[in-house]
C-alpha positions in Angstrom: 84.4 37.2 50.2 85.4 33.5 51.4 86.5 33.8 54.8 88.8 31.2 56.4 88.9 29.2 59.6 92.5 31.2 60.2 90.6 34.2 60.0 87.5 33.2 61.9 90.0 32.9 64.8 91.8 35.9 64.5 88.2 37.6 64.6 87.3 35.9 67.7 90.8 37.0 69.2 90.4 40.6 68.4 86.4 40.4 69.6 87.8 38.8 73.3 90.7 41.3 73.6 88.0 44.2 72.7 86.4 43.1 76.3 89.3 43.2 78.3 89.6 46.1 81.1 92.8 47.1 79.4 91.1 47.6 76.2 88.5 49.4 77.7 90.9 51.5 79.5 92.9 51.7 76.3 89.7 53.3 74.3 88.6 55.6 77.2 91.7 57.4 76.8 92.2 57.4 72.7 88.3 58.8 72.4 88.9 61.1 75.5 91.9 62.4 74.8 91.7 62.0 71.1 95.5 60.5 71.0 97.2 57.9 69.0 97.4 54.5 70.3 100.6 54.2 71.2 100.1 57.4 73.2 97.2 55.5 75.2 99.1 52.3 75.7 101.9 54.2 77.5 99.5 55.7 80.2 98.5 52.5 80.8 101.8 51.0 81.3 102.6 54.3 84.1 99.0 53.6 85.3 99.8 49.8 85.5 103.2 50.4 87.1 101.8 52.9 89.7 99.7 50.9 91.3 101.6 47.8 90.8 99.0 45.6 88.3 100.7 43.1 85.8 100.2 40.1 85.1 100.2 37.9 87.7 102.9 36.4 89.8 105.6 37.6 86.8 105.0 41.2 87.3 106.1 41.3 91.1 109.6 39.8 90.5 111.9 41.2 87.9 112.2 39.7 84.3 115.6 38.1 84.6 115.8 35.6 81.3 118.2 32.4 81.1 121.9 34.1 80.2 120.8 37.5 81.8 122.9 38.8 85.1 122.3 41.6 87.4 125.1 44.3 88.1 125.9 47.6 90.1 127.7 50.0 87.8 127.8 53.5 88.0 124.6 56.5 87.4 125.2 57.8 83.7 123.9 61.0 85.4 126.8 61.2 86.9 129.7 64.0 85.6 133.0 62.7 84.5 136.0 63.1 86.8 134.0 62.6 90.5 135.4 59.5 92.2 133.8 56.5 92.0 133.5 55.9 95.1 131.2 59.1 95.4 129.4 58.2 92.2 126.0 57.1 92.9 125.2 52.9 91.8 122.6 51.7 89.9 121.3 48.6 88.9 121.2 46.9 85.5 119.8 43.5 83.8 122.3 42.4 81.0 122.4 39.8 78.3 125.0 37.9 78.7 124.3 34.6 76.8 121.9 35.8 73.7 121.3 32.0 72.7 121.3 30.9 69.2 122.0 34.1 67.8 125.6 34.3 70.2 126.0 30.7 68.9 125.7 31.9 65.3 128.5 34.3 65.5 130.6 32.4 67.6 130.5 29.0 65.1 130.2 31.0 61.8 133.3 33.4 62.5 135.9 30.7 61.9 139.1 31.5 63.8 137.6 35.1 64.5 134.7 33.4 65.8 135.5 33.8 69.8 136.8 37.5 68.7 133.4 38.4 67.8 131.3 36.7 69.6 133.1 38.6 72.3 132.8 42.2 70.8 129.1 41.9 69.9 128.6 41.1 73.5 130.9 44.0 75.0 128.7 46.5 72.5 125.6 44.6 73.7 125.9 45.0 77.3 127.6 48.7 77.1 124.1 49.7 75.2 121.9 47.5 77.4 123.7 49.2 80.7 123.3 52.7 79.2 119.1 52.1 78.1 118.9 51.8 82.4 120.5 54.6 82.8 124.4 53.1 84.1 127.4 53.2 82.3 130.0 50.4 82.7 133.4 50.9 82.9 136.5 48.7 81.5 137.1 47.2 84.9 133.2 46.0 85.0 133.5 44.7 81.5 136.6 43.1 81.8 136.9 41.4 85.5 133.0 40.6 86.4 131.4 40.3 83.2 133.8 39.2 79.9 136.0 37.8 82.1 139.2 39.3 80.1 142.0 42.0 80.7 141.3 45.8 80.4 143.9 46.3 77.0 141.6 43.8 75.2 138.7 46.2 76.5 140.5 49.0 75.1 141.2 47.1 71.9 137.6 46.2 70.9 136.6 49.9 71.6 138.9 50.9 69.5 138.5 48.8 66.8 134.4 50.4 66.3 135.7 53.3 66.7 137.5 52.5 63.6 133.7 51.3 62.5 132.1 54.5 63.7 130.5 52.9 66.4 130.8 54.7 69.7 130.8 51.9 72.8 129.3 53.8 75.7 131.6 53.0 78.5 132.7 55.6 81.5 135.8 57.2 80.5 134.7 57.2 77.2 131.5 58.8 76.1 131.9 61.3 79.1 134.9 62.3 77.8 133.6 62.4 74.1 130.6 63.7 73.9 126.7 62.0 73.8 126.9 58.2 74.3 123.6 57.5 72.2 125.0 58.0 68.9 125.0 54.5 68.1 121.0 54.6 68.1 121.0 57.9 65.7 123.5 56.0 63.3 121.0 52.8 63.0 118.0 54.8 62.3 120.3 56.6 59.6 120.9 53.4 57.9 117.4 53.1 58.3 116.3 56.3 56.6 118.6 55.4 53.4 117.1 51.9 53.1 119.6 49.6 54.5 117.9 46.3 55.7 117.1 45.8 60.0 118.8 42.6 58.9 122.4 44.3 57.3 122.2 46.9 59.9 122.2 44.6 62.7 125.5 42.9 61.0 127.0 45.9 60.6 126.6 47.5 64.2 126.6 44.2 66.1 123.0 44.8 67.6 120.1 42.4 67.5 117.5 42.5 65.3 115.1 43.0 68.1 117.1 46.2 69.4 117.3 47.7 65.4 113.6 47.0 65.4 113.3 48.7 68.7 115.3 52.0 67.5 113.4 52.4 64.6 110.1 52.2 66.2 111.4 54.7 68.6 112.2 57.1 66.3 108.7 56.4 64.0 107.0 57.7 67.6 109.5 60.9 67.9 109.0 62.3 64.3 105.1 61.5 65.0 104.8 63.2 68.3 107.6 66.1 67.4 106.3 66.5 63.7 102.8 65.3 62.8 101.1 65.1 66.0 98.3 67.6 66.4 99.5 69.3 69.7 103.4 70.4 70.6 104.5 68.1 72.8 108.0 69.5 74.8 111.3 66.9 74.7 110.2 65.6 78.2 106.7 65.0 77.3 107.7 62.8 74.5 110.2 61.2 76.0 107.8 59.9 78.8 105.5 58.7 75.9 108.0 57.2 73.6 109.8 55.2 76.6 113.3 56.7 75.6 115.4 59.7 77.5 115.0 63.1 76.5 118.5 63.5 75.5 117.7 60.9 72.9 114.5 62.8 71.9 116.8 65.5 71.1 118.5 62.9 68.9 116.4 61.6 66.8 114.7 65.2 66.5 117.6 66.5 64.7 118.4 63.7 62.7 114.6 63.8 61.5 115.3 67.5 60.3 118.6 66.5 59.0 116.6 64.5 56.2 113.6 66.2 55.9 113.9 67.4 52.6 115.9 65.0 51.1 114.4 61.9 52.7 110.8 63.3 53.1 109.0 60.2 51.2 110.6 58.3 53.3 110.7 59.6 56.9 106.6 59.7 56.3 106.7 55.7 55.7 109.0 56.0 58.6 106.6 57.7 60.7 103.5 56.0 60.1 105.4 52.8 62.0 104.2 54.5 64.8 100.5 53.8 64.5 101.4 50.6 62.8 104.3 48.8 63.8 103.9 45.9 61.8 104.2 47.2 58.9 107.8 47.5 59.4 107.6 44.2 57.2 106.8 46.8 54.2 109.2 49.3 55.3 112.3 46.8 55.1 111.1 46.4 51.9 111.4 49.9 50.2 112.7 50.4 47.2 115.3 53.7 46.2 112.7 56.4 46.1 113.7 59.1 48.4 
């Protein structure tokens, strides 16, 4: 076997991160507690994030990129119909400016173009608000973020609704029912093959956040399904990074299509000891 300079160096890589403290940390806890490691990496992130090690100066400020802003909105814990002035605030980082892939959208759409760009970021920021646990309402979205008037709010949430996509605004999803459906629906295209890439089109969602809910779900129908001890909702949902309620989710879908989808919820599933080869994954054929 020839081996390469390429390689040589991604040897020595993996040999100098094998030394690390994390690594070792990492090991202690997949041999000691004979988990996956995914399961081990999230103790470290609690065990990093309770006693307040990172990396450097970044970790003691808050990761705020260019075209990100900071708002108050309202708890999602909240129940529908308090005031809001009783309603306990919470704060949330949102991506306002994506970059090139806003840019793409906004000169590829034509006369539509500003019309788009603007509803991809309204979905965007809705789902970005609800992942930290706040939920936006038309007056946030309209006046001190979008910069627009409430009816053309009302409008855009309207038209996914015609799409099937649920915008999780206040006043909306609390009168209607679970806001996360949006995730379950991406996974679903998922599970019948649909590319990360035509799925991200087709629910205005990056590539990055598809990627993200897929992974997500790979570690649910692990932990809920194939893992070797029965994990409850809560216990997964601290391990997989998500919110229980979402747990529930995927749990159901998972069972939805276990026996008519079971070929493919197990490549599905084994993204959650390998993530990378999510490459593969988009690649799948028909087989079911």
């Amino acid at each position: 076997m020839i081996v390469t300079s390429s390689q040589r160096k991604v040897d020595l890589e993996e040999r100098l991160q094998s030394k690390t403290v994390e690594q070792m940390f990492l090991t202690s806890v997949e041999e000691g507690a004979n988990c996956p490691p995914f399961v081990a990496r999230a103790i470290l992130d609690v065990a990093k994030s309770t006693f307040n090690v990172g990396n450097g100066a970044e970790h003691a400020v808050q990761k705020t990129r260019p075209g990100q802003m900071k708002v108050l909105g309202i708890c999602a814990s909240e129940p529908a119909g308090k005031p809001l002035k009783e309603c306990r605030l919470s704060d949330a980082v949102l991506t306002l400016d994506a970059g090139v892939e806003d840019q793409v959208i906004r000169l590829t759409g034509a006369k539509s173009g500003v019309t788009d760009l603007r509803r991809k970021r309204l979905l965007r920021i809705s789902s970005e608000a609800l992942e930290q646990g706040v939920l936006l309402t038309r007056e946030d979205i309209a006046y001190r973020i979008l910069n627009c008037g409430t009816r053309t709010v009302t409008r855009d949430v309207k038209y996914f609704e015609r799409l099937g996509i649920q915008v999780p605004l206040r006043g909306y999803c609390k009168d209607i029912g679970p806001a996360l459906t949006h995730k379950t629906q991406i996974v679903e295209h998922f599970i019948k093959r649909m590319q990360p890439t035509q799925i991200s089109r087709r629910t205005y969602h990056s590539l990055e956040a598809v990627e993200r809910y897929i992974l997500h779900f790979a570690k649910v129908g692990y932990l809920s399904f194939h893992y070797e001890k029965r994990l409850s909702a809560s216990d997964i949902a601290f391990v997989a990074g998500i919110s229980e309620r979402l747990v529930i989710e995927y749990q159901a879908l998972y069972e939805r299509y276990s026996c008519s989808h079971r070929r493919r919820l197990r490549e599905i599933v084994s993204l959650a000891k390998d993530p990378p080869k999510l490459e593969i994954a988009k690649k799948g054929g028909t087989q079911k």
